[in-house]
Phi, psi and omega in degrees: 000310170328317246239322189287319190283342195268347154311294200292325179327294199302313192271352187280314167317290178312307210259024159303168188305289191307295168322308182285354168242015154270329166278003160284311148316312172303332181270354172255322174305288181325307160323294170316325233248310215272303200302320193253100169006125167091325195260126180257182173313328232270327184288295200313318195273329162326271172331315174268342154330333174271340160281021180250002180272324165285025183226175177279153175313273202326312175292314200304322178247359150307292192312324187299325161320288163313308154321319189252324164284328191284271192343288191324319186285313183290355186296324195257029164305298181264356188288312198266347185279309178226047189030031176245106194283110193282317138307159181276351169303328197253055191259278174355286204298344173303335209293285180294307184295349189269299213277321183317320171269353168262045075316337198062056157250007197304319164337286196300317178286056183204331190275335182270340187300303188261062188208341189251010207235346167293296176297316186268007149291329175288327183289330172260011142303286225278324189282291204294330161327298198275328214222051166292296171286354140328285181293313181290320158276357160301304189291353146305327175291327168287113159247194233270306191297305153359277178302286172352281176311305174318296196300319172309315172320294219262359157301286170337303184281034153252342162310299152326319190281346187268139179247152191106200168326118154305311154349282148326268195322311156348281190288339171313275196310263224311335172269316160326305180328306194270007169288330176271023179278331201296081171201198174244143194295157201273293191294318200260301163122026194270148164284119161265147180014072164227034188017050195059013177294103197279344174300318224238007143227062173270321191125175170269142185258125172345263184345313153333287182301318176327280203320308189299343184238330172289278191282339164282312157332321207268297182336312201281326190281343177254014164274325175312334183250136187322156200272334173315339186257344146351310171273130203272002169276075202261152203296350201242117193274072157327061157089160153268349190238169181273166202266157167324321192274314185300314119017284177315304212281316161314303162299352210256313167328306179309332175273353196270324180260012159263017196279322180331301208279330175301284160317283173334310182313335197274330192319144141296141205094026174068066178309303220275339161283337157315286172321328179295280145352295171289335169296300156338290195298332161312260193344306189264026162243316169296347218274113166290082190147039166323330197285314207288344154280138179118303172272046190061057181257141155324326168298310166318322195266318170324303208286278165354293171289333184285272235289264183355295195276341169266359171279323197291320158309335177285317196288324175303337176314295167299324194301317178264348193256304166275337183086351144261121179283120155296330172214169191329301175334296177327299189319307212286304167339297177305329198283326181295328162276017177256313172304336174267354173077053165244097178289130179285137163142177193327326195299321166313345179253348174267283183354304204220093161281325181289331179285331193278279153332347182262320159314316153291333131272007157319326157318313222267341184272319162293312185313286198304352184253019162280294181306313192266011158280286182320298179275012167247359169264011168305326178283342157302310187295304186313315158319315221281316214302340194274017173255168210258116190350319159295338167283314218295297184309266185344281178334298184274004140347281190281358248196298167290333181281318172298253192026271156325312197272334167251048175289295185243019197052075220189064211325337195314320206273349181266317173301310181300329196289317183310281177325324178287358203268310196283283169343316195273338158291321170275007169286301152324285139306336180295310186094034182240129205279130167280352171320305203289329178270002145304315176309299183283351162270342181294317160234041129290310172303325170311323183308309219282289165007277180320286188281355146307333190275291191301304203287350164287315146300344176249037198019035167113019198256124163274352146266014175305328172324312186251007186236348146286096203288020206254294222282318222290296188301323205281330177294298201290325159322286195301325173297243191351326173273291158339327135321283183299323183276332187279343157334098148005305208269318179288314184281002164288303196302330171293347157302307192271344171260002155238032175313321190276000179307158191240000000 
């Protein structure tokens, strides 16, 4: 009953005039944000943080809220259109949604993107509503030895997301690891391998590696090829929307990554990306049809964007209950209530109760205006795809590069991706899946962190990994799916469903 009157506060808040057109702004900004490569969430609120000192708390952290949920849905826009992941969450959705539209299905993957990216936002409103002091003392059982072992976990399942060679996947997650050694050491504050490069010690920026192995990667490989073969598109559109069967084959995805995402979210650390992943690595272990990932199954886009977006919902749990930000957003967050003289943390829900309740629901009324935003502008996206390829190239060139360029306004980061570009074509040749090594640049430094961090607390005894049993179980996991991929009987059959890959 509380939980209902603590509902009506909140949406009797949210749904004044003014509150509803700041969570409208956040959510089309957000959007905007998602579609166009290099500008993330972390920057755009970094910017608009000094303009939130003329507004009320309350609006003031919806729109940024709105900011931050809207990017997941634009993110996986340009990830299905032209293969470029405008979030590092849509690195996945790339996988399946890329192919789905060079079938001329991009409708149905644009349709499941926001439609599954809809349910598990409202579904993740309601878990932080219901399960808020809950979920956040889960996320308290994790310490340093904890994330490690997780992070180890979701490497391994990223071997799975690769198709084809093990090997291959392997050496992917390892060279991501060591693209993500390029940054200054955490403890000591030294520049590791940057070669006296003053640019290269911040680290290599996600977006960089994205842009460079996805989208550029793809331009070079289909310049490569004869011009009849060329056009990566086909020109005959099935429909905007997805069919009965896709349907069929989708909710169900749907429900697992947003149960994936919901948890995972609460997690520190880039919940929603994690998640994103383990949905995927789900999806295609449960699948009678392993083969059919990778080449467009439905699923791939379905699971993934729900698990993503009920993850980005979630990540607001620790940020509001304890005042611990799980990922950069969050940070910035804190930082907003606090520029507002809200000190973040339990207290906030006694305090503030409107603010506290009118931001949730506020959540769940921008997922609906994302969706009624969103799905009429599938036919729009669909146009773009009917221009014809010699513009289409230039265009997203020139598309990426502003992008880029303005991560640190800084020509260098447009010279790596164009280096990465060249990489991403021989990934290409190669036959080499590029997911896994993003995954491993993406968590490496946490790994890294993590286990520095834990064995710095267990003064150098490397078996606290195993004498904790949260961490202990997670390890054993991760040994047993190693086990299990390397099993004879596992490894033909994962041979023979992608033997026919070309």
């Amino acid at each position: 009953m509380e939980l209902l009157n603590n509902l009506a506060l909140g949406f009797g808040t949210a749904l004044t005039l003014q509150n509803l057109l700041y969570a409208f702004g956040g959510a089309v900004l957000g959007t905007l944000i998602g579609v166009l490569p290099g500008l993330g969430p972390v920057a755009t609120i970094a910017m608009l943080l000094p303009s939130i000192y003329a507004l009320d708390a309350t609006p003031a952290l919806i729109m940024l809220a709105g900011i931050y949920y809207g990017a997941q849905y634009g993110g996986s826009t340009t990830a299905i259109l032209i293969n470029v992941p405008g979030e590092s969450s849509s690195v996945v959705t790339a996988i399946d949604g890329y192919q789905m539209a060079r079938q001329g299905r991009a409708g149905a993957a644009l349709a499941a993107a926001g439609l599954g990216s809809f349910f598990a936002g409202c579904v993740g409103t309601i878990v932080i509503a219901a399960f808020a002091p809950p979920l956040t003392e889960l996320a308290f059982k994790f310490g340093p030895a904890e994330y490690f072992s997780l992070m180890v976990l979701g490497l391994i399942g990223a071997v799975v997301l690769a198709s084809g060679s093990l090997i291959k996947a392997i050496a992917m997650i390892l060279l991501g690891l060591l693209l993500g050694q390029v940054n200054t050491d955490v403890i000591s504050g030294t520049p590791r391998y940057s070669f006296d490069i003053p640019e290269l010690t911040d680290g290599i920026n996600f977006v960089v590696i994205a842009m460079g192995v996805f989208g550029f990667g793809e331009i070079i490989a289909n310049l490569g090829k004869p011009a009849e073969h060329r056009e990566v598109f086909t020109k005959d559109v099935k429909g905007l929307w997805p069919t009965k069967q896709d349907f069929k084959d989708a909710w169900p995805a749907v429900l697992r990554g947003t149960s994936l995402g919901s948890i995972l979210g609460v997690l520190p650390g880039g919940g929603a990306l994690l998640s994103s992943f383990a949905a995927y690595t789900l999806e295609k272990k449960l699948s009678k049809t392993p083969e059919k990932f990778g080449k467009g199954a439905i699923q791939g886009v379905a699971g993934p964007e729900s698990a993503n977006n009920a993850g980005a919902q979630t990540s607001f749990i620790p940020m509001l209950t304890l005042g611990i930000p799980p990922n950069a957003v969050m940070a910035l967050m804190v930082g907003a209530m606090t520029i507002k003289g809200i000190q973040p943390g339990p207290q906030v829900m006694t305090s503030n109760p409107e603010l506290f309740w009118g931001l949730i629901a506020s959540m769940w009324i921008g997922n609906l205006m994302l969706v009624i935003l969103n799905l009429p502008l599938i036919g729009i996206w669909i146009k773009l795809l009917t221009v014809p390829y010699r513009f289409l190239f230039p265009a997203i060139v020139v598309f990426c590069c502003i992008g880029t360029y303005t991560l640190n306004n800084n020509s260098f980061d447009v010279y790596l991706t164009a280096l990465f570009a060249v990489v991403g074509y021989l990934f290409y040749k190669l036959r080499c899946e590029p997911a896994p090594l993003l995954l491993g640049f993406i968590l490496g430094p946490m790994m890294e962190e993590n286990l520095r961090r834990a064995l710095l607390l267990s003064r150098g005894d490397w078996t606290t990994f195993m004498t904790r049993p949260l961490s202990a179980s997670l390890l054993i996991a991760a040994t047993l799916m190693v086990v299990v991929v390397m099993l004879p009987s596992i490894k033909n059959k994962r041979e023979e469903a992608f033997k026919d890959e070309d």
